[in-house]
C-alpha positions as CSV (number, residue, x, y, z in Angstrom):
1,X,-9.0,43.5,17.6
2,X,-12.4,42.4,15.9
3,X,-12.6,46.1,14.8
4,X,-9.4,46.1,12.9
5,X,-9.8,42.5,11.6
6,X,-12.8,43.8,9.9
7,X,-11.4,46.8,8.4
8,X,-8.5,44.8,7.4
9,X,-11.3,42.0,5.7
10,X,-13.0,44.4,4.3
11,X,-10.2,46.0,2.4
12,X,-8.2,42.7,1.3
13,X,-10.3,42.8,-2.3
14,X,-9.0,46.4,-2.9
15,X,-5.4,44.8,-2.5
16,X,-2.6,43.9,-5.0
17,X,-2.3,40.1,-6.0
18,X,1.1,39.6,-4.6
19,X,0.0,41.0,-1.2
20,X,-3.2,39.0,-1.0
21,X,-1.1,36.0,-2.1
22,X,1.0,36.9,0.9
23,X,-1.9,37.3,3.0
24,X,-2.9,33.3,2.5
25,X,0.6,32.1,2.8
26,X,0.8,33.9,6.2
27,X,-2.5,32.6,7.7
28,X,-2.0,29.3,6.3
29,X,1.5,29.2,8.5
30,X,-0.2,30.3,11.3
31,X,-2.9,28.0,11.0
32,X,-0.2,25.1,10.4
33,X,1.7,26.4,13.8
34,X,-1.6,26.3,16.2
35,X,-4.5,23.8,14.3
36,X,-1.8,21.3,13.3
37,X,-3.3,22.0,9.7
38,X,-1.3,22.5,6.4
39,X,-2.6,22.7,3.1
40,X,-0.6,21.7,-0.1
41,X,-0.2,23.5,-3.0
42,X,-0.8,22.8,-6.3
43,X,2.9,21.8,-6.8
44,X,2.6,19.2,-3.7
45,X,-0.7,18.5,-4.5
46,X,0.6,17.0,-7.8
47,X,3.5,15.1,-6.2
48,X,1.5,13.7,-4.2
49,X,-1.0,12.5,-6.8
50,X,2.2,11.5,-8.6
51,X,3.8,9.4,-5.8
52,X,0.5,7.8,-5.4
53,X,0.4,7.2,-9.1
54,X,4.4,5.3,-8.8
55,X,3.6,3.2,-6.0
56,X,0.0,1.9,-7.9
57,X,2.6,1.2,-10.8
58,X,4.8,-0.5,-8.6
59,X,7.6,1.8,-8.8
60,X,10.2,2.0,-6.2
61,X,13.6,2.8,-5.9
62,X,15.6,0.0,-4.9
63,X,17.5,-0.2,-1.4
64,X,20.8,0.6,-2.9
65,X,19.7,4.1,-4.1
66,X,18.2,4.6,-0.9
67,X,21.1,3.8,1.0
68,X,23.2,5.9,-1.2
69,X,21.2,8.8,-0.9
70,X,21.1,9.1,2.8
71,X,24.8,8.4,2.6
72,X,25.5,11.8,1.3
73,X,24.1,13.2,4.3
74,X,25.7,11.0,7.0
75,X,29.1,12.7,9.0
């Protein structure tokens, strides 16, 4: 296994974007699935910072929207 992992590192560079972009997504699911770990992406990343942002504002949605949007998913 070490022998192939190394002959797989040691190509990755020679690689097209797309697979090595495929490459991080799959060892970052596999990483979530046994370390517990999961890293954002940009995208989340700025949500995050976003959300963050709202409730420093004081921005929330009120109960009613709340309650209406987890009505839609109720039987």
């Amino acid at each position: 296994m070490k022998d192939f992992a190394k002959f797989v590192l040691e190509r990755i560079s020679a690689w097209p974007k797309e697979a090595q972009a495929e490459l991080v997504d799959a060892i970052s699911a596999i990483e979530s699935k046994y370390f517990g770990f999961y890293q954002l992406t940009d995208d989340e990343r700025a949500a995050v910072r976003e959300g963050l942002a709202q409730t420093a504002r004081g921005e929330f949605v009120d109960d009613e929207a709340v309650a209406s949007f987890f009505d839609r998913y109720r039987g």
